[in-house]
Structure formats: structure tokens, C-alpha cells
C-alpha positions in Angstrom: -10.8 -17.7 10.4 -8.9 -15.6 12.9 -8.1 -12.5 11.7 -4.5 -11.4 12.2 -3.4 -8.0 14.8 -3.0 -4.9 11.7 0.7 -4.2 11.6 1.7 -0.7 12.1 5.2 -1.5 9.7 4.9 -2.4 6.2 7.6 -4.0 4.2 7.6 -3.2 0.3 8.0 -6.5 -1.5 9.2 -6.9 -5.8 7.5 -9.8 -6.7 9.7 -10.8 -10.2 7.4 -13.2 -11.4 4.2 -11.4 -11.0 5.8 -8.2 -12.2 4.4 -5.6 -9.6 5.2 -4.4 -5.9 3.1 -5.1 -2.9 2.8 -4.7 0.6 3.1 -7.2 3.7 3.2 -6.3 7.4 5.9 -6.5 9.1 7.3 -6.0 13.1 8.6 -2.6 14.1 12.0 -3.9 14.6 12.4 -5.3 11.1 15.8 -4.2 9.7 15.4 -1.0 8.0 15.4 -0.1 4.2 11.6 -1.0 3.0 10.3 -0.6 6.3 8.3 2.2 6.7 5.5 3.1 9.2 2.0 2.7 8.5 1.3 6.6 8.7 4.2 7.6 6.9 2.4 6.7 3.7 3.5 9.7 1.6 6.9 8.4 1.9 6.0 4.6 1.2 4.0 5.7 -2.1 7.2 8.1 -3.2 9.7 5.0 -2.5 7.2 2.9 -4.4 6.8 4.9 -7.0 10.5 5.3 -7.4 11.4 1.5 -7.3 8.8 0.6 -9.8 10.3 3.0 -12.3 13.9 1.9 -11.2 13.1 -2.2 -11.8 10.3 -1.5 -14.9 7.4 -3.2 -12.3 3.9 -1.9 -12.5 2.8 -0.1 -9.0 -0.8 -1.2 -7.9 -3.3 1.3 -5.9 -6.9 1.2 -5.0 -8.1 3.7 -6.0 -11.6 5.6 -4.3 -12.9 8.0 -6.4 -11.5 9.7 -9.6 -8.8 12.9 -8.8 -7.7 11.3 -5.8 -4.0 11.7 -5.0 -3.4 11.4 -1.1 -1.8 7.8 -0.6 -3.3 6.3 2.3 -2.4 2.9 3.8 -5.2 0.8 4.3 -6.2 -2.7 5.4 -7.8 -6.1 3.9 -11.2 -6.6 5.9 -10.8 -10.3 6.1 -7.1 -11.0 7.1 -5.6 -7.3 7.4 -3.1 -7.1 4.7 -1.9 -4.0 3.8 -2.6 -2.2 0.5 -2.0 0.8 -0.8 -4.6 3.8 -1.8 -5.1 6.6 -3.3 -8.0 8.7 -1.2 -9.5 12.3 -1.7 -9.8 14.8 1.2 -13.1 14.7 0.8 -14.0 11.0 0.6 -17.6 10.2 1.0 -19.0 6.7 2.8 -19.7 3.9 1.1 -17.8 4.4 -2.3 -17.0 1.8 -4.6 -12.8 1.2 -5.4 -11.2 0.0 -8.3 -7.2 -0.7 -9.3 -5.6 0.8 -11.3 -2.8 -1.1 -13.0 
């Protein structure tokens, strides 16, 4: 399997029939409106947050350890798909995740 180049844009993306948000990578140039950068990820969560509440969908995070609140883009090991996380400032190696729906 060939792993894909990690995008440095990400595209928010309402999937209806699954009933949440998610991310995909997208080009730089991609028109603007749900494009955001991949290190702008404070205002990617905020926009997320806001259109989940807007169209009643539920916003899924990975999150590291409990307390943590700094949203973090991060990437699928195996094909780099973009996700979105919830990390502490003091994150320590090697911790488990799990989502929180």
C-alpha cells in the first residue's frame, strides 16, 4: 500500500447519513470556506464546533489523555487522513487515545 503525501489543507466534510463531521485533505488552492490550514487547528475545531451545533451533528475527537483541550490536527499512520485531537501541553509518549462521541 502506498501511503499518500499528508495534506497541509483540510476540508471539513457533513456526512448526513452518518450523522457527524470529518476531515479529508484537500490542495491548498481548494476554494475557500471549509478550507483551513493544517496549523490553524484552533480555528478548524471552533468552525467545527460551531457547525455541529448549527446542523444538530455530533463532532468526533481523539482524544489523548483526560483534561486535554488544545485541538491538534493529526494524521492516520497508514494512509494519512486527517483527524482531529484534543492534546495536553504536557503530553507524554506512548499514551493510549480514545473518541469521544
Amino acid at each position: 500500500m502506498i501511503k499518500s503525501p499528508r495534506p497541509t489543507h483540510v476540508r471539513v466534510i457533513v456526512a448526513p447519513k452518518a450523522g457527524y463531521l470529518k476531515l479529508e485533505g484537500c490542495a491548498p488552492d481548494a476554494p475557500k470556506g471549509t478550507v483551513f490550514a493544517v496549523e490553524d487547528a484552533k480555528a478548524l475545531y471552533a468552525f467545527m464546533q460551531q457547525k455541529g451545533k448549527e446542523l444538530k451533528r455530533d463532532l468526533k475527537v481523539w482524544v489523548a489523555e483526560k483534561g486535554a483541550k488544545i485541538p491538534e490536527v493529526k494524521f492516520n499512520r497508514y494512509d494519512n487522513s486527517p483527524y482531529m485531537a484534543l492534546v495536553t501541553e504536557t503530553r507524554t509518549p506512548g499514551t493510549t487515545t480514545k473518541v469521544i462521541l
